[in-house]
ChimeraX commands (.cxc) that place a marker at each C-alpha (Angstrom):
marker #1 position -1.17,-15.81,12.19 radius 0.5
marker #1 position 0.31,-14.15,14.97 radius 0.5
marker #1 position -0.42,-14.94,19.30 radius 0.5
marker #1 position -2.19,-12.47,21.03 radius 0.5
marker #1 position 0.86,-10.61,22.29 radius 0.5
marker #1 position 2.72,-10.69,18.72 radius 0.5
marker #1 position -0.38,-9.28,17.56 radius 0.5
marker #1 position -0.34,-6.11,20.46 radius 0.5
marker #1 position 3.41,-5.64,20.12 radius 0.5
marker #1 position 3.01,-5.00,16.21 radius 0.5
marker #1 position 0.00,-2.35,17.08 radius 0.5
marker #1 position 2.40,-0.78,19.66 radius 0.5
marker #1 position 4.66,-0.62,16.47 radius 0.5
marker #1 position 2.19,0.57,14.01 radius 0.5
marker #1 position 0.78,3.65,16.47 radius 0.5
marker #1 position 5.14,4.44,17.05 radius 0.5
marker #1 position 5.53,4.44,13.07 radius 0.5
marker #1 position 2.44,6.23,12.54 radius 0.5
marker #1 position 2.46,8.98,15.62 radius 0.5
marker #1 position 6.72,9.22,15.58 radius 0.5
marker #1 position 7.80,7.90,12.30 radius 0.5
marker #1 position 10.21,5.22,10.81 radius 0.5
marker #1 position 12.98,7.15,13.20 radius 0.5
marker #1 position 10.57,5.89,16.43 radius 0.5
marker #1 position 10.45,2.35,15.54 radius 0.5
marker #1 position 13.18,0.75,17.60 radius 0.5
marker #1 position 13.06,-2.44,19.69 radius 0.5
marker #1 position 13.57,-0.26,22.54 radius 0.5
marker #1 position 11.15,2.68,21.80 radius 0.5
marker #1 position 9.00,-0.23,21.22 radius 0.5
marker #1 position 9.64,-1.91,24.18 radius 0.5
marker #1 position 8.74,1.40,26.40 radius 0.5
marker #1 position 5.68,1.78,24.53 radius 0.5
marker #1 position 4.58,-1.57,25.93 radius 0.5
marker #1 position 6.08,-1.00,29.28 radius 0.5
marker #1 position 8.40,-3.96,28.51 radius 0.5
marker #1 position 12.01,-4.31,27.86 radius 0.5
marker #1 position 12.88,-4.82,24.52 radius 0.5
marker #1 position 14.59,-8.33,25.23 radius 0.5
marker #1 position 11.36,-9.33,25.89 radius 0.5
marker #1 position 10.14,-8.81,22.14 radius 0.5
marker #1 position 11.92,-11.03,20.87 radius 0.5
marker #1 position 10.24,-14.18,22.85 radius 0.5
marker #1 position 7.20,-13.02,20.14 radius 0.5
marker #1 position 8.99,-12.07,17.49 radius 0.5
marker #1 position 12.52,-12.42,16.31 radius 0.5
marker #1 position 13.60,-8.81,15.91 radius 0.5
marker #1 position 12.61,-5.45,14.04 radius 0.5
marker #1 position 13.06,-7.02,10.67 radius 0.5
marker #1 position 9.67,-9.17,11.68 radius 0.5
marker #1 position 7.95,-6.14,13.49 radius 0.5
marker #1 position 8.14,-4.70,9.78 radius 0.5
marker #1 position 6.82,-7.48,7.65 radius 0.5
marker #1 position 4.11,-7.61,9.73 radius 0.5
marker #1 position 3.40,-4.21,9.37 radius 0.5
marker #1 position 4.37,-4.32,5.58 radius 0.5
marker #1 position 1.60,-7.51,5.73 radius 0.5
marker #1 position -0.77,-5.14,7.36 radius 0.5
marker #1 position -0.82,-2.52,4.96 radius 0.5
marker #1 position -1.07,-4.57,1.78 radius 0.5
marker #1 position -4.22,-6.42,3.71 radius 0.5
marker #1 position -5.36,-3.10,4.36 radius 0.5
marker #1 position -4.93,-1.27,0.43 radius 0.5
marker #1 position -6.41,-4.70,-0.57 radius 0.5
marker #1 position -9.47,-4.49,1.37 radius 0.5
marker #1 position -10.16,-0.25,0.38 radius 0.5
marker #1 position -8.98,-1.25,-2.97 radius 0.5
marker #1 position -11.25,-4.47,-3.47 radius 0.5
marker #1 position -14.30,-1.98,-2.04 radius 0.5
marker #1 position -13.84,0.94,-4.34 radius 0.5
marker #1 position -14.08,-0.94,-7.49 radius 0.5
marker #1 position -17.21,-1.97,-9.98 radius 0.5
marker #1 position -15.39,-3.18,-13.20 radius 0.5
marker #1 position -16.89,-2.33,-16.60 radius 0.5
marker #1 position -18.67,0.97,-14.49 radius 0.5
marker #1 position -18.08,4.46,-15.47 radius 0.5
marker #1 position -15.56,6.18,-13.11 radius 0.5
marker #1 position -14.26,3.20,-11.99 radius 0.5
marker #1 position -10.36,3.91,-12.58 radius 0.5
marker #1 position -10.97,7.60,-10.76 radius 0.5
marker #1 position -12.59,5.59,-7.66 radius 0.5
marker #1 position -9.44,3.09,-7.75 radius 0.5
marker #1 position -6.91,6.05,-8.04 radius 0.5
marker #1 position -9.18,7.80,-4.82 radius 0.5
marker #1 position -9.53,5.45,-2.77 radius 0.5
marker #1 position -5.49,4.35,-3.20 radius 0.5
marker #1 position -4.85,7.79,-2.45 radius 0.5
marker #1 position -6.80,8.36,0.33 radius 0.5
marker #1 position -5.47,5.69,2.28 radius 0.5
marker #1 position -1.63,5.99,1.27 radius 0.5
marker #1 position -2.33,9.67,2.54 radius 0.5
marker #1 position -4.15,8.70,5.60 radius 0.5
marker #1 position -1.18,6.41,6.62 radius 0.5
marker #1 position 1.74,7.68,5.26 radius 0.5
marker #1 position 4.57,6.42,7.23 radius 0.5
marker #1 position 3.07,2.98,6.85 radius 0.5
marker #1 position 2.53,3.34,3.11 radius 0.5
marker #1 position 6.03,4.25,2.73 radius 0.5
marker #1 position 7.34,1.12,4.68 radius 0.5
marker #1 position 5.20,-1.30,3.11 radius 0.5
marker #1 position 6.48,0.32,-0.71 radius 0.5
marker #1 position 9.87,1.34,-0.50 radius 0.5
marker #1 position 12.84,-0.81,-0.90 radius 0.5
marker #1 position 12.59,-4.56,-1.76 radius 0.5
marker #1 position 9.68,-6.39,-0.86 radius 0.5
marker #1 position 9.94,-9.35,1.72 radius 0.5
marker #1 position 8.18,-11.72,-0.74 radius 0.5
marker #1 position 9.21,-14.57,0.94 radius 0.5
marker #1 position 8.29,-14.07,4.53 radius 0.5
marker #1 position 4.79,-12.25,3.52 radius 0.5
marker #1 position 1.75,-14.38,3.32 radius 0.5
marker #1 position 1.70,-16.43,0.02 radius 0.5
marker #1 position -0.55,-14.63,-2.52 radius 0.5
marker #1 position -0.80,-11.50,-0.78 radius 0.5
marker #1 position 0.83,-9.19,-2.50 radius 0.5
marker #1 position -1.10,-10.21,-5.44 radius 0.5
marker #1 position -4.04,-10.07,-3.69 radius 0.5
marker #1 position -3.48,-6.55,-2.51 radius 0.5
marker #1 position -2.97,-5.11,-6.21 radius 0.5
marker #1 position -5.55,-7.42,-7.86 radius 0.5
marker #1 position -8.04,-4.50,-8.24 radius 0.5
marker #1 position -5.73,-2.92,-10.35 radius 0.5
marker #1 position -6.20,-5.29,-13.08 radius 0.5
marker #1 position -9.87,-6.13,-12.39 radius 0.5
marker #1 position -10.40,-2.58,-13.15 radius 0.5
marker #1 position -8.01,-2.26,-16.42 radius 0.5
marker #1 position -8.25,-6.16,-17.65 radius 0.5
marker #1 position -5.04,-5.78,-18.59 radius 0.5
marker #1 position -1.69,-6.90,-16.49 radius 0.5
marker #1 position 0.37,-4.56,-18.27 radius 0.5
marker #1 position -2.05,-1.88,-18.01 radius 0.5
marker #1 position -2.46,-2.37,-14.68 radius 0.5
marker #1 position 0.99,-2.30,-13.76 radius 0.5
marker #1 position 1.24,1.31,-15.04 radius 0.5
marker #1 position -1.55,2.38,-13.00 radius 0.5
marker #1 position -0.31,1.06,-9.86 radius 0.5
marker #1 position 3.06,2.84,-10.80 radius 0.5
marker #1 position 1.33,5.68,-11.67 radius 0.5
marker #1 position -0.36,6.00,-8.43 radius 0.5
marker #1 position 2.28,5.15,-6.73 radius 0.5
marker #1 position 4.68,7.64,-8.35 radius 0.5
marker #1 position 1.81,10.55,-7.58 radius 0.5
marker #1 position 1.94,9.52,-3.54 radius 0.5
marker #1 position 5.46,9.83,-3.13 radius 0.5
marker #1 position 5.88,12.74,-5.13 radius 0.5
marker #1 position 2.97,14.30,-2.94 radius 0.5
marker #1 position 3.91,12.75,0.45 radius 0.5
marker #1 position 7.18,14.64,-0.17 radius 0.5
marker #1 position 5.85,17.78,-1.52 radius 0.5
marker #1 position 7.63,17.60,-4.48 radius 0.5
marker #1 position 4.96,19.14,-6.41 radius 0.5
marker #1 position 5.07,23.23,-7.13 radius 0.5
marker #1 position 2.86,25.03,-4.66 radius 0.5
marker #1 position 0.60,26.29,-7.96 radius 0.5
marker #1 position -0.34,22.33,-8.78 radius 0.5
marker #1 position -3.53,20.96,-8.75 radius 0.5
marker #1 position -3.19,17.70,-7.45 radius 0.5
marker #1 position -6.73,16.64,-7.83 radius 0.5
marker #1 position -6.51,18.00,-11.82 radius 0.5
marker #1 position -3.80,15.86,-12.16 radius 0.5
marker #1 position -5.10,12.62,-10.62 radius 0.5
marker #1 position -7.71,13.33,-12.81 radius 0.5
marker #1 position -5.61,13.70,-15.87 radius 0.5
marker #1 position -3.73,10.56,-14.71 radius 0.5
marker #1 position -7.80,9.03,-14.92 radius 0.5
marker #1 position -9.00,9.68,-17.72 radius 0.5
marker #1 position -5.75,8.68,-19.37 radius 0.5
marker #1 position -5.64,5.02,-17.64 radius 0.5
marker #1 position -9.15,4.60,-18.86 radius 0.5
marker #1 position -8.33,5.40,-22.38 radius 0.5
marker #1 position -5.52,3.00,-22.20 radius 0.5
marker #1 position -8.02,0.12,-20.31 radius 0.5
marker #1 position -10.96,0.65,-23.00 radius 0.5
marker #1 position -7.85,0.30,-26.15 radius 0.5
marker #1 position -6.43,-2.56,-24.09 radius 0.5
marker #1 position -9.95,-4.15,-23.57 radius 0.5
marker #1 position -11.03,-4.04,-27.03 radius 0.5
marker #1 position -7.36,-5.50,-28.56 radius 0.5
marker #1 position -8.87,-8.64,-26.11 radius 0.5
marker #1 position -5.47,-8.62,-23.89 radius 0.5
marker #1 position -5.84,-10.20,-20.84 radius 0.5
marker #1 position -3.59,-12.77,-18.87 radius 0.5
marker #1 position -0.77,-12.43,-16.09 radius 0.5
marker #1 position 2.57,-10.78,-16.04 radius 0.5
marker #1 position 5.01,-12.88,-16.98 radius 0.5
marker link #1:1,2 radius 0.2
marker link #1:2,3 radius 0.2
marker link #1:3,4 radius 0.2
marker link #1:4,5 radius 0.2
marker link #1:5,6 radius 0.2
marker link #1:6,7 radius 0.2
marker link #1:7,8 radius 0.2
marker link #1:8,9 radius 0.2
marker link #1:9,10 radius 0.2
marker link #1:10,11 radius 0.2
marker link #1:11,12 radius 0.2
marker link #1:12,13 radius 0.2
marker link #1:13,14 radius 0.2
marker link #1:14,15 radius 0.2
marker link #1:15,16 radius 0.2
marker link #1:16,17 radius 0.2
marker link #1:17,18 radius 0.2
marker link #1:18,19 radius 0.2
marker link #1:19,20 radius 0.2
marker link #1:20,21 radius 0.2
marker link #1:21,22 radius 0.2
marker link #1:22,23 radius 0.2
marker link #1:23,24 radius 0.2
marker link #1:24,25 radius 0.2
marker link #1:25,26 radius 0.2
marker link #1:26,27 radius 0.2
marker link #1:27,28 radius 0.2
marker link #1:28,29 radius 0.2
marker link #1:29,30 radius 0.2
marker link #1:30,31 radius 0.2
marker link #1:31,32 radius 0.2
marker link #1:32,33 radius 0.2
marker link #1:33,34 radius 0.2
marker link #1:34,35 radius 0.2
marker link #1:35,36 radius 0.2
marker link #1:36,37 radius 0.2
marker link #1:37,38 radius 0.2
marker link #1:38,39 radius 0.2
marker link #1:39,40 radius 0.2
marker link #1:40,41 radius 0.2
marker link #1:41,42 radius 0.2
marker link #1:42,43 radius 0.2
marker link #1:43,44 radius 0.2
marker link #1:44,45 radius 0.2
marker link #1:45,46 radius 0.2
marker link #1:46,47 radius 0.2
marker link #1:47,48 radius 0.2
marker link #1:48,49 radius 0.2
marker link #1:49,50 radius 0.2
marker link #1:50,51 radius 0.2
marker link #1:51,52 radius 0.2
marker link #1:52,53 radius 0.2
marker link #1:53,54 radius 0.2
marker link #1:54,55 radius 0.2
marker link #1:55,56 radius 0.2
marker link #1:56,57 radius 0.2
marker link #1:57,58 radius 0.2
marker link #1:58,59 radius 0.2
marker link #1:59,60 radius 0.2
marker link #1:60,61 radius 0.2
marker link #1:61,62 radius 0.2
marker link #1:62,63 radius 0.2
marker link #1:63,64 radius 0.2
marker link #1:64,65 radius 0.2
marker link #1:65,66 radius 0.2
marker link #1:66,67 radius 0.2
marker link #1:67,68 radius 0.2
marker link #1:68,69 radius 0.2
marker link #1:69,70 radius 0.2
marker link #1:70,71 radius 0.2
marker link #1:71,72 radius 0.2
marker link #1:72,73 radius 0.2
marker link #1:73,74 radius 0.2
marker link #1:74,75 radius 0.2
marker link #1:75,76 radius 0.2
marker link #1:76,77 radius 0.2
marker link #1:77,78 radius 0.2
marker link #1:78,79 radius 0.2
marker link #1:79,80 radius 0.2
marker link #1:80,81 radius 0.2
marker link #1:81,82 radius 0.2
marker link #1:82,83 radius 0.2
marker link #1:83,84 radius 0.2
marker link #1:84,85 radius 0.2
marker link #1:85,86 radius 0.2
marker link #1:86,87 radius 0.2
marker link #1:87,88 radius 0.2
marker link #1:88,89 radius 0.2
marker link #1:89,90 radius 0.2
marker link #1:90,91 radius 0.2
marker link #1:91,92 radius 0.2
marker link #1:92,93 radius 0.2
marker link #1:93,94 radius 0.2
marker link #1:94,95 radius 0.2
marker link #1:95,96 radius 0.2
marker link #1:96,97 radius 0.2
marker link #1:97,98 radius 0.2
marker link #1:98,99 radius 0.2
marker link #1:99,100 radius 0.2
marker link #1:100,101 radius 0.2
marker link #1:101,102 radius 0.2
marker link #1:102,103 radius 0.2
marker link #1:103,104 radius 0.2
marker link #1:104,105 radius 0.2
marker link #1:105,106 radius 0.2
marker link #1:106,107 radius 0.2
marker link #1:107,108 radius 0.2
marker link #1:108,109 radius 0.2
marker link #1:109,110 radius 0.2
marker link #1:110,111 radius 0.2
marker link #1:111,112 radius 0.2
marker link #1:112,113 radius 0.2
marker link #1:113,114 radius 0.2
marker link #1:114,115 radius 0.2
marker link #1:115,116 radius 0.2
marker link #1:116,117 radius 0.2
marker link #1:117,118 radius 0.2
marker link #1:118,119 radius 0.2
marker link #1:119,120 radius 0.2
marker link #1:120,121 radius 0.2
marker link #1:121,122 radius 0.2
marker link #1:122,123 radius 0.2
marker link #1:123,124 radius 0.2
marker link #1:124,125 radius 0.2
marker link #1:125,126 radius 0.2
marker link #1:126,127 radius 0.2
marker link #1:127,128 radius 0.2
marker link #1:128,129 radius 0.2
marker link #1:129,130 radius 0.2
marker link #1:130,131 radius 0.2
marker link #1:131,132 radius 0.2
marker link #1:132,133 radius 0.2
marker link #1:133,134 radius 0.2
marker link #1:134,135 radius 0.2
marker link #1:135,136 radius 0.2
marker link #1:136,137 radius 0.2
marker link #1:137,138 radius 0.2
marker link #1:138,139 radius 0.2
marker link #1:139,140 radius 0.2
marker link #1:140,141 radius 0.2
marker link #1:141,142 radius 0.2
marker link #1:142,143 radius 0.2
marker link #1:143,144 radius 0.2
marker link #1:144,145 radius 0.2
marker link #1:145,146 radius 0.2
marker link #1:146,147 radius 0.2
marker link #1:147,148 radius 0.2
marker link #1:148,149 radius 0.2
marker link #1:149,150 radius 0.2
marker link #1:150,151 radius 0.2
marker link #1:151,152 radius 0.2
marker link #1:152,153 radius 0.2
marker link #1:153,154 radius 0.2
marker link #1:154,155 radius 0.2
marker link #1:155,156 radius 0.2
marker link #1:156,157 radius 0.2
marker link #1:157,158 radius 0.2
marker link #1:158,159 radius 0.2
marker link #1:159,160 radius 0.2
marker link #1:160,161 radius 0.2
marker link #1:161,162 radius 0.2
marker link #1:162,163 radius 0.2
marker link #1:163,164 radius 0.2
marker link #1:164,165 radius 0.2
marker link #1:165,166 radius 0.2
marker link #1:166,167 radius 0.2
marker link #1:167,168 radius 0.2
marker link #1:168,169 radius 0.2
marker link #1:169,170 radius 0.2
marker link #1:170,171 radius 0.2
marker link #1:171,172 radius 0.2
marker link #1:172,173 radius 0.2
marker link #1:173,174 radius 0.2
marker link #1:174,175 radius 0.2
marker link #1:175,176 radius 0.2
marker link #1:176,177 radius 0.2
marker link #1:177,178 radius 0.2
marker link #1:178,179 radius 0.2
marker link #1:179,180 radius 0.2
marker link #1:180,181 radius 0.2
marker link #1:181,182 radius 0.2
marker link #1:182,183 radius 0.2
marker link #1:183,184 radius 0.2
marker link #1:184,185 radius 0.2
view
């Protein structure tokens, strides 16, 4: 867990990333955000590289909890209301989406069983790891692809989630009755 002022100096760097962008999150930008010099960060945390897995931390805590809340395995819809409510948020917070799932992962320094954690729903819904895996790839793949407006003006994004649905839940039901179940290996 993080002191009081780690805690205020990673919300100073979570409104920069989120308001300015990646570019904005410096230890000195940060520092004049809190009126501080950026020296003085680094009594509460050890540098930027920390200021990010916390953030990274954040965000998986935070897709965890909207993910965990959107979901009622065995119900009908329930893949559509996973994809939604992943997209929603990864749209609502872009900049932080993009930090916490680009480039490698800080396993190591996150909190144990996180990660997991934050994806779980994704195989609660599908009962299937490897299932569930493509899903979270899927709707991953569709976030970046819209965050960057890589998609041709005439698309229907919301046609194509909904494509992307229907097809997971296919999969899950085929999966479900071939009794697969277990962790990735």
């Amino acid at each position: 867990a993080l002191s009081v002022r780690a805690a205020e100096i990673v919300a100073a760097a979570r409104h920069l990333l989120e308001t300015e962008g990646p570019e904005a999150l410096t230890m000195r930008r940060l520092g004049e955000a809190l009126g501080i010099r950026a020296p003085s960060i680094y009594k509460h945390l050890p540098g930027k590289h920390a200021v990010e897995v916390a953030l990274v931390a954040e965000a998986l805590t935070e897709i965890g909890y909207v993910l965990q809340h959107s979901i009622q395995p065995q119900s009908s819809g329930a893949i559509a209301r996973l994809l939604a409510a992943y997209r929603d948020q990864a749209l609502r917070h872009p900049n932080l989406y993009r930090l916490a799932t680009s480039g490698p992962l800080p396993r190591d320094e996150l909190p144990a069983g996180l990660e997991d954690w934050a994806g779980h729903a994704f195989f609660a819904i599908t009962g299937d790891p490897f299932v569930a895996q493509a899903l979270w790839s899927f709707a991953h793949g569709m976030v970046i692809l819209e965050l960057d407006n890589r998609y041709p003006d005439r698309s229907d994004l919301d046609r194509t989630w909904t494509a992307g649905a229907d097809a997971f839940t296919a999969a899950s039901s085929r999966s479900r009755t071939r009794g697969r179940s277990g962790k990735l290996v």
